[in-house]
C-alpha positions in Angstrom: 105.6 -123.7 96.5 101.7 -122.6 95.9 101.2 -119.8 97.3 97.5 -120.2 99.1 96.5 -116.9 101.2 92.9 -117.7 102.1 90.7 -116.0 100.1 92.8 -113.0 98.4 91.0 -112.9 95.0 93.7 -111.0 93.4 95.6 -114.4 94.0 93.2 -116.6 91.9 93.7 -113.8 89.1 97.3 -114.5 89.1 96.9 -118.5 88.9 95.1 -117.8 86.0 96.9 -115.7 84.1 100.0 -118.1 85.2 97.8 -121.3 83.6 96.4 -118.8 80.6 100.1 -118.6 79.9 101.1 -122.2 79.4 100.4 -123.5 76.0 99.4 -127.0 76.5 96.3 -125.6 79.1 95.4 -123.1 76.3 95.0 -126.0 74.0 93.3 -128.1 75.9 91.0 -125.5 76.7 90.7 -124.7 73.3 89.0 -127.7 72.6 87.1 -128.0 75.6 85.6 -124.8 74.5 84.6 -125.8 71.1 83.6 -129.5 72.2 81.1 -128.0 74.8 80.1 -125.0 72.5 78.8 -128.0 69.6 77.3 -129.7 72.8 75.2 -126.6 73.8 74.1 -126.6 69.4 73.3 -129.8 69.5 71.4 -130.1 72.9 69.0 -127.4 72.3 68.2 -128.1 68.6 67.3 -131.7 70.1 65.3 -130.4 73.5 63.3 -128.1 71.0 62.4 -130.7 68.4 61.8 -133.3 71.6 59.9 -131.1 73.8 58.9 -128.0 71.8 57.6 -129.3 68.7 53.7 -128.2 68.1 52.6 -131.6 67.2 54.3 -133.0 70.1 52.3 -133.1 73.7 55.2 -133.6 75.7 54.8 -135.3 79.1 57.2 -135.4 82.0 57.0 -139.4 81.2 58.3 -138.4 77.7 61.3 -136.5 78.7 62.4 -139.0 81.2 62.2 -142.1 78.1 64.2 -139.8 75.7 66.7 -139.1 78.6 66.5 -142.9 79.4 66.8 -143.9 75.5 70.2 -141.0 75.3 72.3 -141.4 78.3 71.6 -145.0 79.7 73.1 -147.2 77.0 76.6 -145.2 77.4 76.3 -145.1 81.3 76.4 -149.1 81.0 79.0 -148.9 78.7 81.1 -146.0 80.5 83.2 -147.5 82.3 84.3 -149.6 79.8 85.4 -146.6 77.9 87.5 -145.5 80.3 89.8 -148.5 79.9 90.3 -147.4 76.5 90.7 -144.2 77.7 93.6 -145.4 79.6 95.1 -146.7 76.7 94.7 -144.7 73.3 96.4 -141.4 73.4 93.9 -138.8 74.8 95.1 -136.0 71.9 93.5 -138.7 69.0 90.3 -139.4 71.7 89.5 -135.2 70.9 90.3 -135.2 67.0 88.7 -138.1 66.0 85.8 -138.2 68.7 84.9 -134.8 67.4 85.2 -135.3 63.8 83.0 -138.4 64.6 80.0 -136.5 66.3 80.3 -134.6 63.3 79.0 -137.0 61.1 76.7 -138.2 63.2 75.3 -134.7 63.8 75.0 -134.6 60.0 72.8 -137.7 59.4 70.6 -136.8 63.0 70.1 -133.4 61.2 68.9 -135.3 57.9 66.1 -137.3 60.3 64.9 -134.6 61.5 64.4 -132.8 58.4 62.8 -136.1 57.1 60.6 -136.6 59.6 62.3 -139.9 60.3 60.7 -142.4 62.8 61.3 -141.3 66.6 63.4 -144.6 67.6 65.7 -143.9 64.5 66.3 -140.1 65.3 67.0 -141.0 68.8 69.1 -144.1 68.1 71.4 -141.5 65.9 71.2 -139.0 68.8 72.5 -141.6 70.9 75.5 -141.9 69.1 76.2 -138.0 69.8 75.9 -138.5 72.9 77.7 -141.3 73.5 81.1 -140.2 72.0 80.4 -136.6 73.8 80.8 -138.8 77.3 84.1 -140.2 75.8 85.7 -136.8 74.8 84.0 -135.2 78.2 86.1 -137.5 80.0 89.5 -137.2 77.8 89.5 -134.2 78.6 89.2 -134.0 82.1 91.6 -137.1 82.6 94.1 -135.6 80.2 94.0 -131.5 82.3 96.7 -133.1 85.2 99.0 -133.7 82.3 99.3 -129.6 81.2 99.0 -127.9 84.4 100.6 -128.7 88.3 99.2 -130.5 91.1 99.0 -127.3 92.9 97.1 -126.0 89.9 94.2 -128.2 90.0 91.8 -126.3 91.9 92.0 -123.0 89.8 92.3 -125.1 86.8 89.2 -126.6 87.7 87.4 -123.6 88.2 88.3 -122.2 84.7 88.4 -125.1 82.8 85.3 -127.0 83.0 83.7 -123.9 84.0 84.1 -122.2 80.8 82.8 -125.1 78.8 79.8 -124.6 80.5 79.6 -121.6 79.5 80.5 -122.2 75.8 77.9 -124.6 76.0 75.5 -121.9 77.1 76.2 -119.6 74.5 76.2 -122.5 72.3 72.3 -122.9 73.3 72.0 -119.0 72.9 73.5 -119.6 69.2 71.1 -122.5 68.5 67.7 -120.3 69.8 69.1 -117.4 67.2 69.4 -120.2 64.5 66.3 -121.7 64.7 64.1 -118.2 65.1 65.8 -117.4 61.8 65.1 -120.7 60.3 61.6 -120.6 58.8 60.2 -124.1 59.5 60.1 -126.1 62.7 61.8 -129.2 60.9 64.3 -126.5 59.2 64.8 -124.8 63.0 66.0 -127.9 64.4 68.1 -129.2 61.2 69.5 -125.4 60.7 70.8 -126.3 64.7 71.9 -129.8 64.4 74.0 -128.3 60.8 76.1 -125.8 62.7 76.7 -127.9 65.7 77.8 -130.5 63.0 80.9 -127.7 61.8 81.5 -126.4 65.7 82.1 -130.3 65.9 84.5 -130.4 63.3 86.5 -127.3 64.3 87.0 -128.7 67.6 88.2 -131.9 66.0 90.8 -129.9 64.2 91.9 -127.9 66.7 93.2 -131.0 68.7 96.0 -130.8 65.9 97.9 -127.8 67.7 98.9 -130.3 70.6 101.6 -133.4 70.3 99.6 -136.5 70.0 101.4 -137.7 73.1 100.7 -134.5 75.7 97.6 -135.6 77.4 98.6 -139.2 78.0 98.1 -141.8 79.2 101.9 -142.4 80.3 103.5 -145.5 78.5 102.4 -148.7 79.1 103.6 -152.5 78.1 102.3 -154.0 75.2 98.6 -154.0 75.1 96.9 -157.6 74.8 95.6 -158.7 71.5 92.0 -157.8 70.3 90.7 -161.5 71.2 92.3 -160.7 75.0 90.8 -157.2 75.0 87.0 -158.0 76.6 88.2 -159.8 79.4 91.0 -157.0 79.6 88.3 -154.4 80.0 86.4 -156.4 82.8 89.6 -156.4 85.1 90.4 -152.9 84.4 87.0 -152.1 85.7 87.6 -154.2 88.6 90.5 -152.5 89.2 89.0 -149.2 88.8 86.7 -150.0 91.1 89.0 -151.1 93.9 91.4 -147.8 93.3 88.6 -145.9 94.0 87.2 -147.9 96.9 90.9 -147.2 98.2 90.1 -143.3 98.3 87.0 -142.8 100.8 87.3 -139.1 100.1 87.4 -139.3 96.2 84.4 -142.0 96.7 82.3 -139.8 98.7 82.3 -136.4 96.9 81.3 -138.7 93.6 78.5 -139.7 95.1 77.8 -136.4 96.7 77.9 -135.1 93.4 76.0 -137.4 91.8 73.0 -136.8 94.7 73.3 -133.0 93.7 73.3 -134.2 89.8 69.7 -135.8 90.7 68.6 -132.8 92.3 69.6 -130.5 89.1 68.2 -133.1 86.4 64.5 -133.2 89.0 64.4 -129.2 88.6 65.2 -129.6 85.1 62.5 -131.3 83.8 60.6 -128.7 86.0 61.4 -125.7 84.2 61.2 -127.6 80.9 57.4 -127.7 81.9 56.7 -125.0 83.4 58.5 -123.3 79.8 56.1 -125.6 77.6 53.0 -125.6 79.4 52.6 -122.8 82.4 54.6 -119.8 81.5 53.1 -119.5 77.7 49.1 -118.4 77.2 48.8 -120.5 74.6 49.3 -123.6 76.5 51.6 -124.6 73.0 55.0 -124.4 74.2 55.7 -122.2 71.1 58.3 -119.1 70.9 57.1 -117.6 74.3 58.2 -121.0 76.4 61.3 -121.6 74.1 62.5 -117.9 75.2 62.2 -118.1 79.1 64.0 -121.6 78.8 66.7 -119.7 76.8 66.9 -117.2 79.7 67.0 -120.1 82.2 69.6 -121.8 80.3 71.6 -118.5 80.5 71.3 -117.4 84.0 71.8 -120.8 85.1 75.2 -120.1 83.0 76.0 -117.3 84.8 75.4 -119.1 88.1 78.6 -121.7 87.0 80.6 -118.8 85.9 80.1 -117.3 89.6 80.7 -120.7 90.6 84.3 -120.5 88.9 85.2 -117.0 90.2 84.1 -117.7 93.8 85.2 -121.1 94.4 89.0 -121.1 94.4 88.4 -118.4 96.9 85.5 -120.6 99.0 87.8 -123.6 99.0 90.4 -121.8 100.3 88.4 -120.4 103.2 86.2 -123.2 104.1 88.1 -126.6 102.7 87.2 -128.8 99.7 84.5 -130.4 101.5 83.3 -127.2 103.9 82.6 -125.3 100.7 81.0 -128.4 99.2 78.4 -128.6 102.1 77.9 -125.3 102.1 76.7 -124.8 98.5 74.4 -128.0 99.2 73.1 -126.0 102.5 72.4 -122.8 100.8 70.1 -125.0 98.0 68.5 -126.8 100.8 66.9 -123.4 101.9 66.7 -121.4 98.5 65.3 -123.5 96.0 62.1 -123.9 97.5 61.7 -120.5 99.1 62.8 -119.4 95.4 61.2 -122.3 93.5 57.4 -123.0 95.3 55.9 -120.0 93.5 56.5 -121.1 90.4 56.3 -117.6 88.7 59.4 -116.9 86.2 61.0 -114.2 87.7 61.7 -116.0 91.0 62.3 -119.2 88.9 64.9 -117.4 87.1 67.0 -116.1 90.3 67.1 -120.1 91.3 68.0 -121.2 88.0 71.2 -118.8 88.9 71.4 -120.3 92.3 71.5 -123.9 90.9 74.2 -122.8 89.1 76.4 -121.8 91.3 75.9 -124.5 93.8 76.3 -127.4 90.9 79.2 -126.4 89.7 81.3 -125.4 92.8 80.6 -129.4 93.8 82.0 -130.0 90.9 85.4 -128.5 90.4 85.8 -129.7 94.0 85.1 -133.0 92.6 87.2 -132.9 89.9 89.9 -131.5 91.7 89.5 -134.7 94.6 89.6 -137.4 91.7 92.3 -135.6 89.8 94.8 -135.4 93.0 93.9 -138.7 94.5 93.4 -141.0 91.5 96.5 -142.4 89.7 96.8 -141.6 86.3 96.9 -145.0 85.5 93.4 -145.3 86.4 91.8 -142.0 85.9 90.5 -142.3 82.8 88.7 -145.4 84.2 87.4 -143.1 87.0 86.2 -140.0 85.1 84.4 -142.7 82.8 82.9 -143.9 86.1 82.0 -139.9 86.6 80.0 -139.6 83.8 78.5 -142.6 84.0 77.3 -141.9 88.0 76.0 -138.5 86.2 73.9 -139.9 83.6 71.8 -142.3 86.1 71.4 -139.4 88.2 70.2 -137.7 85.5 67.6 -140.3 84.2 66.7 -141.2 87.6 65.6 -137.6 88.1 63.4 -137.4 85.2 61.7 -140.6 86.2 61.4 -139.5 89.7 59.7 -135.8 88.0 57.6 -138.2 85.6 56.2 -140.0 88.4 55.4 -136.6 90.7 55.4 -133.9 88.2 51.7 -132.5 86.4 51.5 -131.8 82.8 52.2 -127.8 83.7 55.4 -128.7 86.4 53.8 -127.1 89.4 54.5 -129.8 92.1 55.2 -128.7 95.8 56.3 -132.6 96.8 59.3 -132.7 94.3 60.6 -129.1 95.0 60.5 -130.5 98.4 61.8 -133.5 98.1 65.0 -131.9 96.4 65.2 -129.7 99.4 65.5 -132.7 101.5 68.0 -134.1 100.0 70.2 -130.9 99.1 69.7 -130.9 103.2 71.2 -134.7 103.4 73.9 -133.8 101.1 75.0 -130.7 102.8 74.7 -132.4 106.7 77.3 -135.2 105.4 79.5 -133.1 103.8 80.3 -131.1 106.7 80.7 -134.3 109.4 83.2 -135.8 106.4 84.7 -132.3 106.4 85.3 -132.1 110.4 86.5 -135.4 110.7 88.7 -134.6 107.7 90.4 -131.3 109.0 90.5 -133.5 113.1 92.3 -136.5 110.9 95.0 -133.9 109.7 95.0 -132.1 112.9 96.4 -135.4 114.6 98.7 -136.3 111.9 100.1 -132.9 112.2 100.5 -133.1 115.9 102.1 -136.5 115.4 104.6 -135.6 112.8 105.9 -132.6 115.2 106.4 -134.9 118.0 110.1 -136.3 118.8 
């Protein structure tokens, strides 16, 4: 029986060091670590050559087509994905999805270094991307399979927390690279190169698990290749409907993916503000490339918060009481933080929107992953990422329509708040009805 004490801290320590000690979690993590480490190489050698490159005037209108160019092709596909996800053993999804990305981080490094025509370099950024979705996913449908239902929550705290991190220090690791490169082309190759190994070590490391330890569980006989299309189409359908089946599961994805918007809408905020208001030169050069890096890792230490505090949070408030709460405390911050668009205050809600996206999420995860049968999961988490990329694009196009050149804009800091506010109010009526719905069934099960 879990032990759940509300909010004794010492108790998460010892949930962790009981899911530290199980070897298919330290695997798993493993890899997750290494994945999202490559990620954070790859994503900053790319953001610098996109938005940081001299010759380059970058417009809010520009970041919002690359995003659209990078993450909407997969989100179409995505759920697709999953169904293959449910299929193919998740351990080969991780070894030969990284050993993939590393190729193609190879030949996007080679573009860049060639100066390669833009639709080319993104078309073979797109493919990094892509498979990153796919493993993303693997890795979260495979976690239920190495750790116990009662386990989810902290598991979810450390887990996908601590990719985030490695992803962070993964961005740290690309800024060093390229201030020691000596060209900008040879900055952003030098970058794209080591994520290219990190890629490849994370492949390999897949190795230390049994092919069959992340699932899925055993199926019948899958349909031929000529049946497999039409396959694909019902398992989405019936994706769909197992999740239409879940209200709760339903709602905190889309809850999440409102609060995905509002982080992709600051995002392209800061990423302005670094290239155009917080450098004197107006050239986006080392200057705005350094206070991004020190947004980037505040913003990490806001999800590593997030991981520490919100096994504790859920057990004092509820899933969806500490959900609402995070989304409340934005509402108000963000643009008493944000409206002066100065760094320093900047910075302190860069932490903030750390914290409060990522406690959303392992809430999240932790709703799918108890709810969702694995049978359908990957299916689900495919429909996850998929929700998290339109967010994400709609944000930039929603920034690219409000935001100036220099990213000082009062009506989309605003906006945000609103709907941080939105989020939060819904949350806590779904989490009172929630906790009056269990109060009855208890009461009902105790009566003769």
């Amino acid at each position: 029986m879990k032990r759940s004490g509300p909010g004794q801290p010492a108790g998460t320590v010892a949930q962790l060091r009981v899911l530290l000690r199980r070897t298919g979690f330290r695997r798993l993590l493993t890899v997750r670590l290494l994945s999202q480490f490559g990620d954070g190489v790859f994503q900053v050698g790319l953001a610098t050559y996109v938005v940081f490159s001299p010759e380059q005037q970058t417009s809010p209108g520009d970041i919002a087509a690359a995003m659209a160019v990078l993450l909407l092709p997969y989100s179409l596909l995505g759920p697709f994905a999953g169904v293959l996800l449910d299929r193919w053993r998740r351990r080969q999804v991780l070894l030969y999805g990284n050993l993939l990305r590393s190729l193609m981080a190879l030949a996007t490094a080679a573009l860049a270094l060639a100066g390669a025509a833009d639709w080319l370099f993104y078309l073979s950024a797109l493919s990094v991307t892509a498979v990153n979705r796919f493993i993303l996913a693997g890795l979260s449908a495979g976690l239920p399979q190495v750790v116990d239902r009662e386990q989810l929550v902290v598991a979810n705290s450390l887990s996908p927390t601590a990719g985030t991190l490695a992803a962070t220090v993964g961005g740290g690791a690309s800024f060093a690279v390229q201030f020691v490169a000596r060209s900008q082309g040879g900055e952003d190759a030098a970058a794209l190169l080591l994520a290219a190994l990190i890629y490849v070590a994370a492949g390999l490391s897949a190795l230390a698990m049994h092919a069959d330890l992340l699932g899925p569980e055993r199926q019948p006989a899958l349909p031929r290749l000529a049946d497999a299309v039409a396959d694909t189409a019902r398992g989405l359908v019936a994706g769909l409907r197992h999740l239409r089946e879940r209200p709760i599961a339903a709602w905190t994805l889309a809850g999440v993916g409102v609060l995905r918007f509002c982080y992709g809408a600051l995002l392209v905020t800061v990423l302005m503000l670094a290239r155009y208001s917080w450098s004197d030169s107006g050239s986006g050069g080392n200057e705005g490339v350094a206070l991004l890096g020190v947004a980037v890792g505040v913003s990490g230490a806001g999800f590593f918060a997030a991981a520490l505090l919100t096994p504790w949070a859920v057990a004092r408030f509820g899933r969806l009481g500490w959900f609402a709460t995070c989304a409340g405390t934005a509402a108000v911050l963000v643009p008493a933080l944000g409206l002066s668009f100065r760094p320093l205050p900047v910075m302190l809600a860069a932490f903030l929107l750390g914290l409060v996206t990522q406690g959303p999420k392992i809430v999240t995860d932790t709703v799918v992953q108890s709810s969702v049968d694995d049978a359908y999961r990957g299916r689900v988490f495919s429909l996850y990422d998929m929700l998290f990329n339109i967010a994400f694009v709609a944000a930039a196009g929603l920034a690219a329509l409000i935001l100036p050149r220099d990213g000082r804009s009062s009506a989309l800091l605003l906006t945000v708040a609103v709907l941080y506010a939105l989020t939060a109010f819904t949350a806590h009526r779904l989490h009172r009805w929630t906790v009056s719905r269990e109060t009855v069934t208890s009461g009902q099960s105790t009566t003769p």
